[in-house]
PAKOLPA-755134 format. One record per residue: x, y, z of N, C-alpha, C, O, CB in turn. Coordinates in steps of 0.02 Angstrom, whole numbers, plus 50000, padded with zeros to 5 digits. Glycine has a CB too. Layout:
// PAKOLPA-755134
XYZXYZXYZXYZXYZ/...
This chain:
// PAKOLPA-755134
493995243250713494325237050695494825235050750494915229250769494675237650628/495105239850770495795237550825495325235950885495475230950919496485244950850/494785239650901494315235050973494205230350933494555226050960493485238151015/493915226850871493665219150878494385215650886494425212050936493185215750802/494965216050846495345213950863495695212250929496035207250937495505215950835/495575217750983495935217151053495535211651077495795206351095495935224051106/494565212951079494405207751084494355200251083494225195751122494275208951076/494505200951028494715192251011495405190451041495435184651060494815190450920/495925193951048496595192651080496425190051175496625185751215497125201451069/495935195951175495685195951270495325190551265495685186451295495135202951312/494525185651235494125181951251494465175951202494485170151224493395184851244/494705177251143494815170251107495605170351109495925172151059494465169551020/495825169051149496585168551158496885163151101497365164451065496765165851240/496475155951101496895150451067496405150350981496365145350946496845141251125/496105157150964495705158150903496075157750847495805155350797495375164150900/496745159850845497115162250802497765157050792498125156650742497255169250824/497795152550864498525146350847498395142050808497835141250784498805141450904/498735139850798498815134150759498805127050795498565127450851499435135050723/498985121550780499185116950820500045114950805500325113850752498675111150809/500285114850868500985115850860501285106250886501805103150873501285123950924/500815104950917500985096850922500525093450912499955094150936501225094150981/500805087450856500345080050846500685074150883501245071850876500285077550760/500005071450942500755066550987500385059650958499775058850954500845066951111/500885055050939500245047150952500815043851026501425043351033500205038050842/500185042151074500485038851123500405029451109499935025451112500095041951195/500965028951097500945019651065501155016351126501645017651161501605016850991/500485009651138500505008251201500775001951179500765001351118499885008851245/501044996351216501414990651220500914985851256500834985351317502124991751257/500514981451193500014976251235500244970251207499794966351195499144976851225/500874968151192500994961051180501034956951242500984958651301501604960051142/501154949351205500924945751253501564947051321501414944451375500794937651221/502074949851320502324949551388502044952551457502164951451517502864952051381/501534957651413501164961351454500754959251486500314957051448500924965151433/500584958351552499844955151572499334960851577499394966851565499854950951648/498954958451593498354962651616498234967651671497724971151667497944958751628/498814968351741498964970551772499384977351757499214982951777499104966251797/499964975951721500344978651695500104983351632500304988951616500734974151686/499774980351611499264983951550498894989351588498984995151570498614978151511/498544988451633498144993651670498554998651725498325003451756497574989451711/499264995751726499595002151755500045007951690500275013651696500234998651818/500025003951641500255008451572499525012951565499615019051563500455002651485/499045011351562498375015551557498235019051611498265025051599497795011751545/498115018051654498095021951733498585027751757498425033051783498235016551790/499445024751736499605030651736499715034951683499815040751701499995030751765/499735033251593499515036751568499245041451557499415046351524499445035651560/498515039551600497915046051618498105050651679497865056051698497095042551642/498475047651697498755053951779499255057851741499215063951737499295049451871/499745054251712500095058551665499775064851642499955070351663500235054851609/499205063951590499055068651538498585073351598498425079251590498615064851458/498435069051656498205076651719498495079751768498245082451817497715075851763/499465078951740499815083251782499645090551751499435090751693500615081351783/499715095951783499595101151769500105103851740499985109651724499385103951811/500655101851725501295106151692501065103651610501025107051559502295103051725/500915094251621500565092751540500145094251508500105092951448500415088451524/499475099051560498945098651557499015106851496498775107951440498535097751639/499485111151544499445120651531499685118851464499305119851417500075127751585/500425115551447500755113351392500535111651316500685114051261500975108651413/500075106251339499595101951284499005110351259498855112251203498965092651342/498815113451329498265118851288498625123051244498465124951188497835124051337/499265124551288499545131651256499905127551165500085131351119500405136151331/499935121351159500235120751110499425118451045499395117550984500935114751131/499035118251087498365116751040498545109151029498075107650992498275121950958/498815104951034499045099651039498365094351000497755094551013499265098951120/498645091050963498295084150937498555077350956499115075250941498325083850864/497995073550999498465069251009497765063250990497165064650986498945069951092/498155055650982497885050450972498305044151024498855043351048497885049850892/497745041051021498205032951057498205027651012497725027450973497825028751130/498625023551009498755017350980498965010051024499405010351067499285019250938/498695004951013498825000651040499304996051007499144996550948498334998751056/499834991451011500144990550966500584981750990500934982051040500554997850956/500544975750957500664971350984501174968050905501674970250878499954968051020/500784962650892501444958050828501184962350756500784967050750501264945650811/501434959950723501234959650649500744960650621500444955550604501294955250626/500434967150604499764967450576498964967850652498354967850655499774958950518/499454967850686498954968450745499194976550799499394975750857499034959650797/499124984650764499094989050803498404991850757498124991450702499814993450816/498354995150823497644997650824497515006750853497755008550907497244991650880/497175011050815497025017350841496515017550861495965017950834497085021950808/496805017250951496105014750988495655022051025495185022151065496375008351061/495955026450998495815033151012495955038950968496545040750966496105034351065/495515042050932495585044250866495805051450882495715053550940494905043350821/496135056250826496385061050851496025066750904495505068950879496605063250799/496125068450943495745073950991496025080651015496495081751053495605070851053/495675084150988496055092351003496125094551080495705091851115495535099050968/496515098451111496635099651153496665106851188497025108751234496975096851147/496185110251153496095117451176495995118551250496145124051274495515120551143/495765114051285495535117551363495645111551405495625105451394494615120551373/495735113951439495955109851511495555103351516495735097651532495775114551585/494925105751497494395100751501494315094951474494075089651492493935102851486/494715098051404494735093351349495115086251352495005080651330495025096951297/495795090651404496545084151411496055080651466496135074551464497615087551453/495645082451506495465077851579495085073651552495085067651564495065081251646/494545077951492494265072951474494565065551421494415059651432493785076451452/494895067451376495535061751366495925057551406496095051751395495995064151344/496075061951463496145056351508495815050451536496095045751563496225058351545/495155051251526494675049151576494625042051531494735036551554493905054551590/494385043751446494635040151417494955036151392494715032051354494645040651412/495695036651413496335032551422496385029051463496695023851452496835035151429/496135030051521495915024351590495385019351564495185014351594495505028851664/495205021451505494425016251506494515011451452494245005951446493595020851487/495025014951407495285010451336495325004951353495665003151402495945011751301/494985001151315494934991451332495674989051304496014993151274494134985851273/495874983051314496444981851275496174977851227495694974051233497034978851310/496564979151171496224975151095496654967651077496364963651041496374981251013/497184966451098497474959051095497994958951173498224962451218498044957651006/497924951751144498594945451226498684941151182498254939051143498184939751324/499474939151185499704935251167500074934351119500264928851098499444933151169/500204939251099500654941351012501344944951024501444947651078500144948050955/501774945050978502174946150984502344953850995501944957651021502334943050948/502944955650976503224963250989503464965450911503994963450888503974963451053/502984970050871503114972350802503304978850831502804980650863502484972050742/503674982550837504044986750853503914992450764503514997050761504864982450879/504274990750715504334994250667503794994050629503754997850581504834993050637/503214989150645502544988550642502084994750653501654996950616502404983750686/502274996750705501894999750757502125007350737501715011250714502094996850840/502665008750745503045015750700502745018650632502605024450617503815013650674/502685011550588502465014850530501655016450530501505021950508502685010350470/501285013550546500595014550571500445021550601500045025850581500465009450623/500855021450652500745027850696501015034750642500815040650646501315027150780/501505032050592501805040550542501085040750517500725045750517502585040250455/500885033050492500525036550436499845040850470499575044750431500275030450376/499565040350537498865044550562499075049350568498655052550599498455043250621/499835054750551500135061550528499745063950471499605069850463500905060950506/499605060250440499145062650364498555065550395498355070150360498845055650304/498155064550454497415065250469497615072450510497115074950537496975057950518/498315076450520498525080850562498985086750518499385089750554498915076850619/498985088450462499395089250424499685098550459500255100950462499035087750341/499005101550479499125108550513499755106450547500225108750516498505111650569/499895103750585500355102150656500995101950640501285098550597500215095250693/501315108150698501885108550657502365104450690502915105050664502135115550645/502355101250729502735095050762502295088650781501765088050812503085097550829/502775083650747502495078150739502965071350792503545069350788502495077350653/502595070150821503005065850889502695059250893502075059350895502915069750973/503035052250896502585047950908503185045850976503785046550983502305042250838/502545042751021502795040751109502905034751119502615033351172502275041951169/503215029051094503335023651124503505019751173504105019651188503485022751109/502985015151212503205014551270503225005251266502725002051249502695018851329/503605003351276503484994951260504234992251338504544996051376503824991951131/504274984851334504624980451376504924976251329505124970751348504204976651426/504994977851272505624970751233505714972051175505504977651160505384962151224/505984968851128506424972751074505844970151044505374966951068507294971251047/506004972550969505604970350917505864962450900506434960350904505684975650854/505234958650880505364951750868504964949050826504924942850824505344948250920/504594953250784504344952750722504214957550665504354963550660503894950650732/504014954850636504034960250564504584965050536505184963550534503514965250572/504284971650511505024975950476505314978250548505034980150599504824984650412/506044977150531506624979050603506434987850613506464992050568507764977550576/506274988850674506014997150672506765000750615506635002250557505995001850785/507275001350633507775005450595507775004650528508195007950497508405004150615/507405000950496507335001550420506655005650416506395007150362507304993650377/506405007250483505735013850456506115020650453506115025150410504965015250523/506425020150513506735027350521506885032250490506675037950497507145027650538/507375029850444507815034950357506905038550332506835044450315508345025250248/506415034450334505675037250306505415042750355505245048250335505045030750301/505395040950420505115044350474505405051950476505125057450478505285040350541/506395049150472506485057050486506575061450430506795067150437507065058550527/506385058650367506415064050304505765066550313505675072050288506545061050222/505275063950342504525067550343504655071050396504115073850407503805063050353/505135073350448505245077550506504695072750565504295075550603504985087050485/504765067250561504375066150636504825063350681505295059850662503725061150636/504725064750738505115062050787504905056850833504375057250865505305066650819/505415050650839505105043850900505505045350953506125044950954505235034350880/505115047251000505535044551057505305038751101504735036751091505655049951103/505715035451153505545029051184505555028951261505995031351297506015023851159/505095026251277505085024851337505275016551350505085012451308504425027151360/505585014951399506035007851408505645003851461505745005951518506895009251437/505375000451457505124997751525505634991751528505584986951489504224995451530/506154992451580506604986651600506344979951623506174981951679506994988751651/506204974451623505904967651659506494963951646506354960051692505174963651628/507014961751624507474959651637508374961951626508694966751648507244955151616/508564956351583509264957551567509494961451507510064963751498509534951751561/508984961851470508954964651402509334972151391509514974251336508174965151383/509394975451451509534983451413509144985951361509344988751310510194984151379/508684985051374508094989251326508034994651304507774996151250507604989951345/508404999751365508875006951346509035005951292508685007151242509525008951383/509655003351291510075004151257509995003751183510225007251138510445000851279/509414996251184509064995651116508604999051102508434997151046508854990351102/508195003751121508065009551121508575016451082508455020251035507975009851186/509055015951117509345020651075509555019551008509505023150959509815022651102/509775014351015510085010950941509695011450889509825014650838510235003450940/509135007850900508465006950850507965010450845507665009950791508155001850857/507695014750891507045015550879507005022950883506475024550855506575011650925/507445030350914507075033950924507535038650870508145037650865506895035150998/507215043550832507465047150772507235054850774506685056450797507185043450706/507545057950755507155066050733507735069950780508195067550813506085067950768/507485078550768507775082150814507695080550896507185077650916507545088250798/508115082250932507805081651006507665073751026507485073051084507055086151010/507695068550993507345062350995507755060051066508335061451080507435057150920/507405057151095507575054951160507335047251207506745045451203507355060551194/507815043251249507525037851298507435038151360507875037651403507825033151299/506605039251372506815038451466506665029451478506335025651442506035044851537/507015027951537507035020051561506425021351636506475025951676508105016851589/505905015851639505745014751688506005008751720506305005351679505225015451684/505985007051759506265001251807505754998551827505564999251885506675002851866/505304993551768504974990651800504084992851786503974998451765505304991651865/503504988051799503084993051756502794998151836502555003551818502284987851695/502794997551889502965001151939503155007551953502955011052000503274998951955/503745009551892504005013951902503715017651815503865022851786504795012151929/503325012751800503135017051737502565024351736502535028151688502795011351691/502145025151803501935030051785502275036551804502105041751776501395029651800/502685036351843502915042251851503475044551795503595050551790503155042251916/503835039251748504235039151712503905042751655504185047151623504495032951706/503115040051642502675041051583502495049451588502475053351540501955035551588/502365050851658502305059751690502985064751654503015070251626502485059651802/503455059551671504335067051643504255063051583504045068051554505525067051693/504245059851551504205060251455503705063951434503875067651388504045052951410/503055064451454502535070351423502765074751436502875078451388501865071451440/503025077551510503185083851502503645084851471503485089551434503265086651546/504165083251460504735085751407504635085051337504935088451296505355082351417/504195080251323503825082551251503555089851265503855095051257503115077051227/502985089051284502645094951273502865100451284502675105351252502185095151298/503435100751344503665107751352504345108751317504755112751340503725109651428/504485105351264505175103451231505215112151200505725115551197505145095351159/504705113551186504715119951128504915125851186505435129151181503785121851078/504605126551223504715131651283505315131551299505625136851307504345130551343/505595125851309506335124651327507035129151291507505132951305506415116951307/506635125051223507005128451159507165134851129507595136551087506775126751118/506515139551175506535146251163507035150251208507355155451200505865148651170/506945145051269507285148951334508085149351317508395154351336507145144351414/508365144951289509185145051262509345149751241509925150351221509415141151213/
């Protein structure tokens, strides 16, 4: 019995984990977005999820992740259904995917707390997972539907956590409204890009500090 056991420890290393992260990456396709800009949120997205620090991270955590597209009122969409992440192969091949995701609307507004509650509820289709993270990455406040901070008080009694990514285009401080409104849970956090330019490399250090948030946590 102790050889089948060593065995499975030596050939099935990830036989026995669990899944320790559920991510939804919520993409920002309202209308401020063009089509340009849309394809550098997707492009670097997918370079993102094939840095190799995100890549070891996502396996070693067995990781579930999904995409969402997300624009006004009644218009987000799960444009990529949940996908396990056991092998290297698996995140490249998700990646490859994420480069290819069509965009599903132009021209609508920014549902912000829209988009939050949508993304808790595809947590139900992940229930193993013992951390639950949704990734928001958008350019303007919310300007329709429920105000995101009346989801929140719901989000963080179910233990999930938002964090935000800021894409700056003007005067707005989007940071800032970012912090105020939208991101909740333990650890919850804002990185700012400057611009959508500076969004893929920005989109690279938010995965990794998701994913390697737990590693972090051990090392203290």
């Amino acid at each position: 019995m102790r050889f089948l056991f060593a065995f499975l420890l030596l050939f099935l290393p990830h036989a026995s984990l669990a899944c320790d992260l559920a991510l939804v990456l919520a993409v920002d396709v309202s209308g401020s977005v063009d089509e340009r800009e849309y394809r550098i949120q997707m492009e670097g997205l997918a370079l993102a999820l094939s840095d190799g620090i995100v890549e070891d991270a996502l396996v070693d955590a067995q990781a579930q992740i999904t995409v969402v597209q997300w624009t006004g009122a009644s218009r987000q969409r799960q444009t990529i259904p949940w996908t396990a992440m056991t092998s290297v192969e698996e995140v490249r091949a998700l990646a490859v995917q994420v480069d290819n995701d069509l965009r599903r609307w132009r021209n609508f507004s920014t549902a912000i707390g829209e988009a939050i509650t949508l993304s808790a509820d595809l947590f139900d289709a992940v229930p193993e997972c013992r951390r639950k993270v949704i990734d928001v990455s958008g350019d303007g406040i919310s300007n329709e539907g429920k105000e995101p901070q009346e989801v929140l008080p719901s989000l963080n009694a179910r233990g999930i956590v938002v964090n935000g990514l800021a894409i700056e285009t003007d005067e707005t401080d989007l940071t800032a409204y970012y912090f105020e409104n939208l991101i909740v849970g333990e650890g919850a956090f804002v990185i700012t890009a400057n611009g959508f330019e500076d969004y893929p490399e920005q989109i690279r250090r938010k995965l990794q500090r998701e994913t390697t948030k737990q590693l972090s946590l051990a090392e203290e």
